[in-house]
Every structure is written in C-alpha cells, then in structure tokens.
C-alpha positions in Angstrom: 100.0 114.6 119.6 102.8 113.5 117.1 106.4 114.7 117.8 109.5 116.1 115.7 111.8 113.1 117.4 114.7 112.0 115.8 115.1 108.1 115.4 118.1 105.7 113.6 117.7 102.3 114.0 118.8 99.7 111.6 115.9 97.5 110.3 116.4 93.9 108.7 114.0 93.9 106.0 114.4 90.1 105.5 113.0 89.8 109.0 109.5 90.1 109.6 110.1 90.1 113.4 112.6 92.9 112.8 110.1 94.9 110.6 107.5 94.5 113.3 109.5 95.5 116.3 110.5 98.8 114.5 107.1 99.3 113.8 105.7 99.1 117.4 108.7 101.4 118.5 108.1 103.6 115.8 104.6 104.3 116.5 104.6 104.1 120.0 106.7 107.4 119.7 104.0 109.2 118.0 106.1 110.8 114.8 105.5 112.0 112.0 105.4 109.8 109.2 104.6 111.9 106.3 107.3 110.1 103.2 107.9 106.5 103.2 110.4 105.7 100.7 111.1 101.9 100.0 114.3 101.3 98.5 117.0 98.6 100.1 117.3 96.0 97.8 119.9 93.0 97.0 120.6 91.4 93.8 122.4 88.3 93.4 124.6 86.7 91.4 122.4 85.8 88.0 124.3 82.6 87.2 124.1 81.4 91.0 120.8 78.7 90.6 121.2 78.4 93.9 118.1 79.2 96.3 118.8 81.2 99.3 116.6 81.9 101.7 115.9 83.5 104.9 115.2 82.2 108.6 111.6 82.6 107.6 112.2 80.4 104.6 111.5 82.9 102.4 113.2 83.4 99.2 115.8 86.1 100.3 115.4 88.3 96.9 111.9 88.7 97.0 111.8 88.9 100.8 114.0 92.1 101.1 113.4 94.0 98.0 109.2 93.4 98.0 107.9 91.7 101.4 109.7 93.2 103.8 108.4 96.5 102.2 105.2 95.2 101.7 104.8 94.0 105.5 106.4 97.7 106.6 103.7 99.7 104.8 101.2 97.2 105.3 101.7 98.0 109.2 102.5 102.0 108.7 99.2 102.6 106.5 96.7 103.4 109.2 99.2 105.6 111.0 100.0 107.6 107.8 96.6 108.5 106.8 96.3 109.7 110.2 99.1 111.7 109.8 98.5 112.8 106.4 94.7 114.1 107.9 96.2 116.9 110.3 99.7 117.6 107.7 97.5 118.1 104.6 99.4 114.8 102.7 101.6 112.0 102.6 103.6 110.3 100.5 104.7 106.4 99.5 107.8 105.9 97.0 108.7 102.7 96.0 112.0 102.5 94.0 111.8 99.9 91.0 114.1 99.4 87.8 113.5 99.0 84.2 114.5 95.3 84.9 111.3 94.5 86.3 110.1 94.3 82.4 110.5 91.4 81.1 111.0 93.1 77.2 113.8 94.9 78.4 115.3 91.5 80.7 114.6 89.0 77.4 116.4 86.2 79.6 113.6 86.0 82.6 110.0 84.9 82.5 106.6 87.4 83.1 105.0 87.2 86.7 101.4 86.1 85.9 98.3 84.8 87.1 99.6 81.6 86.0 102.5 81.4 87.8 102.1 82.9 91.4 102.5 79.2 93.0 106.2 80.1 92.2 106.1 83.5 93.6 109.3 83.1 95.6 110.4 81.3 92.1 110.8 77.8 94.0 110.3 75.4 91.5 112.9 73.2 90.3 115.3 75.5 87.9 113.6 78.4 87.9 115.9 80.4 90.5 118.2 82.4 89.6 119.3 85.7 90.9 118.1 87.8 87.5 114.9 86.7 87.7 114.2 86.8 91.4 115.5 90.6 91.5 112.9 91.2 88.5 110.3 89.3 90.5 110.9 91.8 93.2 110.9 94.6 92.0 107.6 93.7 89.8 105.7 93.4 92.7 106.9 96.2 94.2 105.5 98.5 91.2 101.9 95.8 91.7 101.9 96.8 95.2 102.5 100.6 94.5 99.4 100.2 91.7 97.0 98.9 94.3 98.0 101.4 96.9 97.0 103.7 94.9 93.9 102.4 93.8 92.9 102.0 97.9 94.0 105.5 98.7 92.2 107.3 96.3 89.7 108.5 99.3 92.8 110.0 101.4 95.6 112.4 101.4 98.0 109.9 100.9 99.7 109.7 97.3 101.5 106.4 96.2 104.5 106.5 93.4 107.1 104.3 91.9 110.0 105.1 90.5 113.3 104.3 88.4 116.0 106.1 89.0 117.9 105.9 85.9 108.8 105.0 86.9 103.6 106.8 90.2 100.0 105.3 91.3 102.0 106.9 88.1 105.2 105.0 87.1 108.3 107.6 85.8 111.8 107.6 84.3 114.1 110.7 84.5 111.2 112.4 85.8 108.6 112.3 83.2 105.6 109.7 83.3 106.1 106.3 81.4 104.4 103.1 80.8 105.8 100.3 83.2 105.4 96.7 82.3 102.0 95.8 80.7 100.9 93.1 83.1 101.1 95.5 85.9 98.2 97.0 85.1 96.2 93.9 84.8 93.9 94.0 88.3 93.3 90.7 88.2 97.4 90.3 88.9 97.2 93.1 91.1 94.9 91.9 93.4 96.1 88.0 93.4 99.8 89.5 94.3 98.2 91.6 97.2 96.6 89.0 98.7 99.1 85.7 97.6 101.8 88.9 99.9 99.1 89.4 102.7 98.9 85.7 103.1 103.1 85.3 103.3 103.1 88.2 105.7 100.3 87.1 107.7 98.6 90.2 108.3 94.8 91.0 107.2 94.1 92.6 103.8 92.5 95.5 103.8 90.3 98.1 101.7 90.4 102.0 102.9 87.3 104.4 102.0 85.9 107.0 103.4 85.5 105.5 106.7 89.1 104.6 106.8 90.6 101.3 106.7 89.0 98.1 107.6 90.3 94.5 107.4 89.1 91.8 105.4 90.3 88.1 105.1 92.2 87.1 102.6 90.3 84.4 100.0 
C-alpha cells in the first residue's frame, strides 16, 4: 500500500550518506514516487583552478550536479517502476544546459572515451569551474540516454531538459539534438559504469522481469 504523505527534508547531494539516509526514510514510508526531477546544481567560479572537493573526496561539481543524482535514482529505480506498475507511469527529468556542449562552451574540452580517468577533471590543470559544471551536466544528459534505453520495457519515461533538451533532449519545448558524443553508447555505457563504480552500488539492466544487478567490469 503506498500513501499520499507529505515529506520536507533537506538532502545534501554532495553526500552519499545523506542521499542514502533519505532514501531508506523515503521508502520506508511507502509514497508515491511518480516524477523525479533532478535539478540542484552549483557552478563555480571559471577562473578558480582550484580543486574542491567533498568529504568523500569527490570533485564537488560533478558530485552535486551528476553523482549525487546519479546515486539517488540509482537507489529510487526499483521503487518507481513499482510505482509506475499500479499509477499507469512515471516520470525522470533531469535538468541540463546548453553548456554541456562543448561547440557552444569553445573554452572546455569534450568528455570521451579517452578521457574518463579524469572524470572528476583531476589531472594537473585541467580544473576549472567551467569545465567541471560542463562535465556535470554532460553526464547528466549520458545518464538520462541510458535510462531510457533500460526502461524501455516499463512505464517509466526518462527526459532531459534545458530550460532556456528527452530519452529525448528539448529546448523551449520542442525536441533538439544535444551534444553529438552523447549519443555515442560506447560513452554511454563507460560513464554508467566508471558512476556505478564511484557510487558503489551494482549496475544494473531492467527487462521484462524487472531489474536485476550485474557487476560492474
């Protein structure tokens, strides 16, 4: 049975113990959970080289604006897809920017293949606030491409968005093309897994059975 129960409580998304004790509380309540929207992000200051991180030692950027999200729906999936089964649907929106583009930001580097040992960017002058917050918010529209490509056997819809792109990417409400190197799978799936291994939680694939964990290689 899943209850109409009002709940506030302040979540620190740069904290994975903060993201997982709202979790547990969350669900132990049995509620609906039928939109998850994630948005809070920071941005720093683009000339500041300096590398800040959390408690966790994670680069604080990309540990707000993408892992904290990532580790959140990561641990909300199975409960929204039993949610969505009895509600008729449910819905995932991640908020992005046209920043995350590398043509439109000429100043920061691509996220590839190549480069995911500097995920967090931690290599000698590579950090700066700019080009974490693109980082971020790149992997935020990855993460939203691969959702959808896992839900496609539920009644769970996953969208990205600028406000100012869904599985569909959109700008002032009409569908666009987002970065090209998002929709490599290759990238996709390194990200998902490189984020799985950070967060220390399984990896996962959902069909028709559900969702079932797998180790990440």
């Amino acid at each position: 049975m899943y209850l109409h129960v009002k709940m506030q409580k302040m979540v620190d998304l740069a904290s994975t113990t903060s993201i997982r004790n709202f979790v547990a509380e969350f669900t132990k309540q049995k509620r609906h959970l039928s939109v998850l929207i994630n948005n809070a992000a920071i941005g720093l200051n683009p000339k500041d080289l300096t590398r800040r991180t959390t408690k966790e030692r994670f680069e604080v950027t990309m540990a707000t604006n993408y892992l904290g999200h990532f580790l959140m729906t990561s641990l909300l999936l199975e409960y929204m897809i039993e949610t969505a089964s009895f509600l008729g649907d449910g819905r995932i929106i991640s908020i992005t920017c046209g920043g995350h583009n590398h043509k439109i930001q000429k100043s920061t580097k691509n996220l590839s293949n190549s480069d995911l040992d500097n995920f967090q960017p931690q290599k000698k002058g590579t950090c700066n606030g700019l080009q974490a917050y693109e980082n971020s918010k790149l992997c935020s529209v990855l993460m939203t491409y691969t959702l959808a490509e896992k839900f496609k056997s539920t009644k769970v819809t996953v969208n990205t968005a600028d406000p100012g792109k869904t599985g569909k990417f959109f700008v002032n409400g009409m569908e666009d093309m987002s970065s090209p190197e998002l929709y490599d799978v290759d990238t996709q799936q390194a990200v998902w897994k490189l984020s799985s291994h950070l967060m220390n939680i399984p990896s996962m694939i959902i069909d028709d059975n559900g969702m079932n964990d797998i180790s990440p290689s």
